[in-house]
N, C-alpha and C positions, 0 to 999 in steps of 0.2 A: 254267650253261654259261660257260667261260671262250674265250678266242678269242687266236690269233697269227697274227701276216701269214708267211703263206709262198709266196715268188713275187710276192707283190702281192695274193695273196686271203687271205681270213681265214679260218680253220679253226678251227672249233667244239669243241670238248671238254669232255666231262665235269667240274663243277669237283672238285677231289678233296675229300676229308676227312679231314680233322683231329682226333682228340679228345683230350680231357685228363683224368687220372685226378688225383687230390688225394689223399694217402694222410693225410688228417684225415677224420672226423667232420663236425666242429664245422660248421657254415654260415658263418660268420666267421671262420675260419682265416687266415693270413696264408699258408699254401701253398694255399690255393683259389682264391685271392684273386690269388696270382702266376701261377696254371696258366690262371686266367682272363686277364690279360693277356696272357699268351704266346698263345691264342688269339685275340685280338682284332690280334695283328699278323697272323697266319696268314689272317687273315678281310680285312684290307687288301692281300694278296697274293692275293685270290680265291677262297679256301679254304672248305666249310662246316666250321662248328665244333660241339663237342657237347662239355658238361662231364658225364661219369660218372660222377655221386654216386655212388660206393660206399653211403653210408648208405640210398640208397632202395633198391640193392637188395636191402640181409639178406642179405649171403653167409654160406654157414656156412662154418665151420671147415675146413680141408681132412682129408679123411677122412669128413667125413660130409654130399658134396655129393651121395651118392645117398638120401638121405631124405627122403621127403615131397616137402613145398614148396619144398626149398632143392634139389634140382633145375632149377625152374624159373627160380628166382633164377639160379643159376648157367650154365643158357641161354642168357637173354634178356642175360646180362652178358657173355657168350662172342660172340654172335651180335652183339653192338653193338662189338665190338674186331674182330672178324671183315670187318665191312665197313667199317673205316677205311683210308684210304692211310697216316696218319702220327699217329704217336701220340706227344703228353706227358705223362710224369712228374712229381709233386712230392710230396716227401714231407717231413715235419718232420725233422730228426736229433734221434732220441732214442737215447739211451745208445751213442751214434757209430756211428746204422746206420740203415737206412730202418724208420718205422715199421711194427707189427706188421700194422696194417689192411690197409696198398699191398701186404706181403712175403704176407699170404695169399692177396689178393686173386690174386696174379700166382701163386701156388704155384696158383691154380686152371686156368691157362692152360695153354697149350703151343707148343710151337716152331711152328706150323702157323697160329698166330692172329698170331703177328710175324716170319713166314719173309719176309726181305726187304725189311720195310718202316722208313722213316725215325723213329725213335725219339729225341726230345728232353727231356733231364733235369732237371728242376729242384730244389735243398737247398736248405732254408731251416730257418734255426738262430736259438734264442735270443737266443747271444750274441756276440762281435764277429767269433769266428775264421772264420766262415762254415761250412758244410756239405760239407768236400771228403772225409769218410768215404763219408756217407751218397753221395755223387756219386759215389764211387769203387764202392761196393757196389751203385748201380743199373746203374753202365756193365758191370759184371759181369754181373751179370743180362741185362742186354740183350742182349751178345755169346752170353750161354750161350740165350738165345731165338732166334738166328740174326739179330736186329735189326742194322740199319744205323743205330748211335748216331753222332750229327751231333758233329763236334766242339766246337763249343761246348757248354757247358754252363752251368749257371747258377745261382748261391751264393748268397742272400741272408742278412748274418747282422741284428744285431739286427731280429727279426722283428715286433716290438711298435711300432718305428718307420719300419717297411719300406713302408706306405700308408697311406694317412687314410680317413678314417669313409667313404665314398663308395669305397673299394676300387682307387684310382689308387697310381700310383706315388709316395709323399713325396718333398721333395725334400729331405730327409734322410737317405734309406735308405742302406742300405751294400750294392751290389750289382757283384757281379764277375762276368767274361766278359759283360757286358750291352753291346748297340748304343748307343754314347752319344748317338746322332745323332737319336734319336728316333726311332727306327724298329721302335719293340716294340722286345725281346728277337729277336738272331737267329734261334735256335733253330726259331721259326715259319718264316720263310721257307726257312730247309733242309729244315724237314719237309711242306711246302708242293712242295719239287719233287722230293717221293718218285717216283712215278712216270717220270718223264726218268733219274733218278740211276739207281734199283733195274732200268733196264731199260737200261743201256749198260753 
């Protein structure tokens, strides 16, 4: 529960939720890795958080999410974006566009699972230019989902130098639109006040 004074009493509320997609694989990824921190500012703003391995669930391909098992896969990944207030993106840029995994995963969705809700982007690139393809091709996506993409967004390029072995920020990294103040990545706390935004 989170709480504000209004009037002089404090009023109780549901705290909302947050989650974060990572459109790598890998468990060490360097965009899992950033999708995790932008959570971790969202969770200092009050927020629950929840990172949605893709790889645990085995999505299949789209086109053959009514087969078998990969139904259920497809449910339980539907039904856990279903009950979020605010949702982050990150995807590697490969070949200047968001990876293949995130672009099916989301081809499996629909407008009804991100009608209205606050949508935060994260690209994270190789090399120096940073990721504003792939940032440009999720904000797309978002809008064409009915999402409420926060305007910051969030560019990390060299991605090999982007945090250290323990998954923190380096204080190397080359990261654009980011809070320099310390305060996470903003993206969290806009996606953090889905609910007040998405209902005025």
């Amino acid at each position: 529960m989170t709480g504000q004074q209004v009037g002089g009493v404090r009023q109780d509320s549901p705290a909302i939720r947050v989650v974060g997609v990572a459109g790598s694989l890998r468990a060490t990824s360097a965009t899992r890795m950033a999708v995790r921190c932008a959570l971790l500012g969202a969770e200092e703003h009050g927020a629950h958080t929840q990172v949605l391995d893709l790889a645990a669930y085995d999505l299949p391909f789209l086109g053959r999410e009514q087969e078998g098992a990969a139904m259920m896969a497809v449910a339980r990944f539907l039904s856990d974006l279903r009950a979020a207030d605010g949702i982050i993106l990150g995807s590697p840029e490969i070949h200047g566009s968001v990876s293949g995994v995130l672009k099916n995963a989301l081809d499996l969705t629909n407008r009804e699972l991100f009608e209205g809700k606050m949508l935060g982007i994260i690209g994270v690139a190789g090399g120096r230019m940073g990721a504003s393809e792939t940032l440009n091709h999720l904000r797309t996506i978002g809008r064409s989902l009915h999402a409420w993409v926060v305007p910051t967004q969030v560019s990390i390029a060299a991605a090999d130098e982007a945090f250290d072995s323990c998954g923190n920020p380096s204080t190397k990294r080359s990261v654009s639109d980011s809070d320099r103040s310390g305060d996470r990545w903003r993206i969290s706390p806009a996606c953090t006040s889905a609910r007040t935004t998405c209902s005025s």
